[in-house]
C-alpha positions as CSV (number, residue, x, y, z in Angstrom):
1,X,-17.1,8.5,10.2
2,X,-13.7,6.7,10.6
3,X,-11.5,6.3,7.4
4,X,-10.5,3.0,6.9
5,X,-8.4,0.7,4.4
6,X,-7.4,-2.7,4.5
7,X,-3.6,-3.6,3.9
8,X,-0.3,-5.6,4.6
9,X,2.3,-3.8,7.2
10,X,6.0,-3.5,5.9
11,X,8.8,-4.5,8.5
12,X,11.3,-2.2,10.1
13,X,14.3,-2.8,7.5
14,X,11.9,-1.5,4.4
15,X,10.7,1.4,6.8
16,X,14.5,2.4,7.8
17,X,15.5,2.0,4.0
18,X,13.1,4.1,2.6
19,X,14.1,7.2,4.3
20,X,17.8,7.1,2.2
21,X,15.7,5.9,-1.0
22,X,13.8,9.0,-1.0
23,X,16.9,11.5,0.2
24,X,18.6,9.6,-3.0
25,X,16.1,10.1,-5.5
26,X,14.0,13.2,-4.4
27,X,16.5,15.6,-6.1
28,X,15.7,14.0,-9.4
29,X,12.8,16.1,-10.1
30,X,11.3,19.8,-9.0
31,X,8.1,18.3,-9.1
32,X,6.5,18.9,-5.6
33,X,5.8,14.8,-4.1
34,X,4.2,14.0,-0.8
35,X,6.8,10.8,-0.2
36,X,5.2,8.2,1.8
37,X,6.2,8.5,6.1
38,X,7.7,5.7,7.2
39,X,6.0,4.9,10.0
40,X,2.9,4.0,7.7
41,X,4.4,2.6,4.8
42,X,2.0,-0.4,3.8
43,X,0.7,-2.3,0.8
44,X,-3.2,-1.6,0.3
45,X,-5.3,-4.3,0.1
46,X,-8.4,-2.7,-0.2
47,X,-9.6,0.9,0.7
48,X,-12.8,1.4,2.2
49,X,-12.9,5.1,2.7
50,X,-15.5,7.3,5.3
51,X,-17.4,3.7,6.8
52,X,-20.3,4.0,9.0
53,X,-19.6,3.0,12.6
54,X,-22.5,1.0,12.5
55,X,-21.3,-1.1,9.4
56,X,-17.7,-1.8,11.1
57,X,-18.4,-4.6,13.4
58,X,-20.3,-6.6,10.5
59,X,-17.1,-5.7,8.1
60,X,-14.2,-6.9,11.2
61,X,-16.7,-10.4,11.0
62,X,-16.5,-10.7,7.5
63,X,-12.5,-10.1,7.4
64,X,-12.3,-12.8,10.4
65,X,-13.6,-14.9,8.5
66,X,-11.1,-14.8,5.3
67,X,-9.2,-18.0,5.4
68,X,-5.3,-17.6,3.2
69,X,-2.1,-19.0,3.7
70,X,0.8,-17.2,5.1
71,X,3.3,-16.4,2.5
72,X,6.4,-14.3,1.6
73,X,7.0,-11.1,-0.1
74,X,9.8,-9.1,-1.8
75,X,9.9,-5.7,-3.1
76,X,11.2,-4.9,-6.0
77,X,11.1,-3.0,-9.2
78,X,9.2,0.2,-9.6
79,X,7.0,2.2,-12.1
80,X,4.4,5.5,-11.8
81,X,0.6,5.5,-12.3
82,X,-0.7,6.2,-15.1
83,X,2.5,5.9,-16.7
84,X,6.2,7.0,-16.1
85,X,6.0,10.4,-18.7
86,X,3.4,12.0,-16.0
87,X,3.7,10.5,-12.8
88,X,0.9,11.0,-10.4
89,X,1.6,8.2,-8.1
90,X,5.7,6.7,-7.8
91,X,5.7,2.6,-6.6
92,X,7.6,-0.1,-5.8
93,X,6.6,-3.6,-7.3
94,X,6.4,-6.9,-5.9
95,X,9.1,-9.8,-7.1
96,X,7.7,-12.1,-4.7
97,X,4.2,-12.6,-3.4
98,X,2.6,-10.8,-6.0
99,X,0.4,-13.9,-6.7
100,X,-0.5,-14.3,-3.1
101,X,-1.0,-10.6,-2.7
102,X,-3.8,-10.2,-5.5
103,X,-5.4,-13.3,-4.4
104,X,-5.9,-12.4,-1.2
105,X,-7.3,-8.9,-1.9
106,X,-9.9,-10.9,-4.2
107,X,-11.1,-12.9,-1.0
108,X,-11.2,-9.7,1.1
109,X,-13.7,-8.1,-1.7
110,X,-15.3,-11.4,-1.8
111,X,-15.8,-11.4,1.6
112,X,-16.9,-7.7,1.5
113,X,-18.9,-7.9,-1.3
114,X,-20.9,-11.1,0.3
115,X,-22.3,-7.8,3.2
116,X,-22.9,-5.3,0.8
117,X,-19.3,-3.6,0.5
118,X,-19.2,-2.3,-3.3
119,X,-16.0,-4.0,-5.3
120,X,-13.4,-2.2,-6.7
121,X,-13.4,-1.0,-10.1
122,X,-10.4,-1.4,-11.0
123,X,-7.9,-4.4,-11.3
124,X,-5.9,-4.9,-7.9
125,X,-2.2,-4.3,-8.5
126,X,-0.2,-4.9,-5.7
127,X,2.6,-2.0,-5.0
128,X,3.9,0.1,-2.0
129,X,3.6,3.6,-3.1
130,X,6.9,5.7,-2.9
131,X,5.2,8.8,-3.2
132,X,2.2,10.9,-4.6
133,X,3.1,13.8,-7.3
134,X,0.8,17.1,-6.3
135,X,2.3,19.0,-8.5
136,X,3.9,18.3,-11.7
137,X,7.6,19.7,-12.2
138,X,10.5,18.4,-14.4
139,X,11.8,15.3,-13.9
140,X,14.1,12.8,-14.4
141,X,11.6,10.2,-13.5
142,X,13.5,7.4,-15.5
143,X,16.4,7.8,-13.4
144,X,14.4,7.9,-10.4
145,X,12.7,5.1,-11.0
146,X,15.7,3.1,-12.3
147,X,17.3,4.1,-9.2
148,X,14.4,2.7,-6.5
149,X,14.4,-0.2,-8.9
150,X,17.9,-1.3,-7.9
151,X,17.5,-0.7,-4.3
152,X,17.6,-4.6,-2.9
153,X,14.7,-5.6,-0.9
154,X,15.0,-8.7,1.5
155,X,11.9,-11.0,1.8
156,X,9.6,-11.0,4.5
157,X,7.1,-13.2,6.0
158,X,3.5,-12.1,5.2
159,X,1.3,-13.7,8.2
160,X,-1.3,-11.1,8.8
161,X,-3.1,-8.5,7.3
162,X,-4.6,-5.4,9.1
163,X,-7.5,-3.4,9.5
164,X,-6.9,0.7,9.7
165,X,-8.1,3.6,10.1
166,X,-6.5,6.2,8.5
167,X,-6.5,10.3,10.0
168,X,-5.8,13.0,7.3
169,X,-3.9,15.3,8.9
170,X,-2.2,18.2,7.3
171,X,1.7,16.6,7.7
172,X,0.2,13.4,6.4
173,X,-2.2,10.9,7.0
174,X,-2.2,8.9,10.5
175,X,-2.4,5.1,10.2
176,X,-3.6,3.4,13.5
177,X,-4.1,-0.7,13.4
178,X,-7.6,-1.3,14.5
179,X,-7.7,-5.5,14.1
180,X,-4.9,-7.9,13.1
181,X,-6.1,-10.8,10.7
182,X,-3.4,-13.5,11.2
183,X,-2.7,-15.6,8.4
184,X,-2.9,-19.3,8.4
């Protein structure tokens, strides 16, 4: 069964800055973090997980049919899941399109939801991970953070989202596009 998620693709000048971002700050801790590969840096949307090839062509009709304006985003600012004392996930915020962003993962569950997709959870909070703590270390995970914080993020048109499917695979997982939702 294919593993699929639901999410917004980053353009090439957050991909290319990423790579000093993480030289920069991944000395700040022994902790041992799986940073996020360039080539499929995204924000999530929604993740659906192991989907049953049978339930995929009723779930690319029901994203075709999500109608949301085309808008504009901006990184910036950053925090850790649960919380910055014991990091088990490192992100960069949104300063712009964070609005837009939540609303339009609310129409894709509602548009999932209406064929049987379970909703999420938890409350949708729109971030591009930085990087995934496997195994706690010390840290100086203020600093770190402070530091991605202050990297300056241009804004980029936001005029499609994208179905994936994503391959684990033991250097990381592989992100293919499967179907491009444009934006109106």
């Amino acid at each position: 069964m294919p593993r699929l998620f639901i999410g917004i693709g980053l353009p090439d000048i957050y991909r290319q800055s990423l790579s000093p971002l993480i030289e920069d700050v991944s000395g700040l801790t022994d902790a041992s973090v799986n940073w996020s590969k360039l080539s499929s840096w995204h924000l999530t949307l929604k993740f659906l997980g192991e989907t049953d090839e049978a339930h995929i062509p009723a779930i690319r009709h029901a994203l075709a049919a999500v109608d949301f304006t085309a808008f504009t985003m901006r990184a910036g600012g950053a925090g850790a899941f649960p919380d910055a004392g014991r990091p088990k996930v490192l992100w960069l915020g949104l300063t712009e399109g964070r609005e837009q962003c939540a609303a339009l993962a609310r129409s894709i569950e509602d548009a999932l939801a209406a064929i049987g997709v379970p909703r999420e959870k938890k409350p949708f909070r729109p971030h591009l991970t930085l990087g995934r703590v496997r195994k706690p270390g010390p840290g100086d995970w203020k600093t770190l953070l402070d530091h991605a914080a202050a990297t300056n993020w241009p804004a980029f048109p936001v005029n499609e989202f994208i179905l994936w499917q994503s391959v684990l695979d033991p250097a990381g997982a592989i992100h293919t596009p499967l179907v491009r939702y444009p934006l109106g």
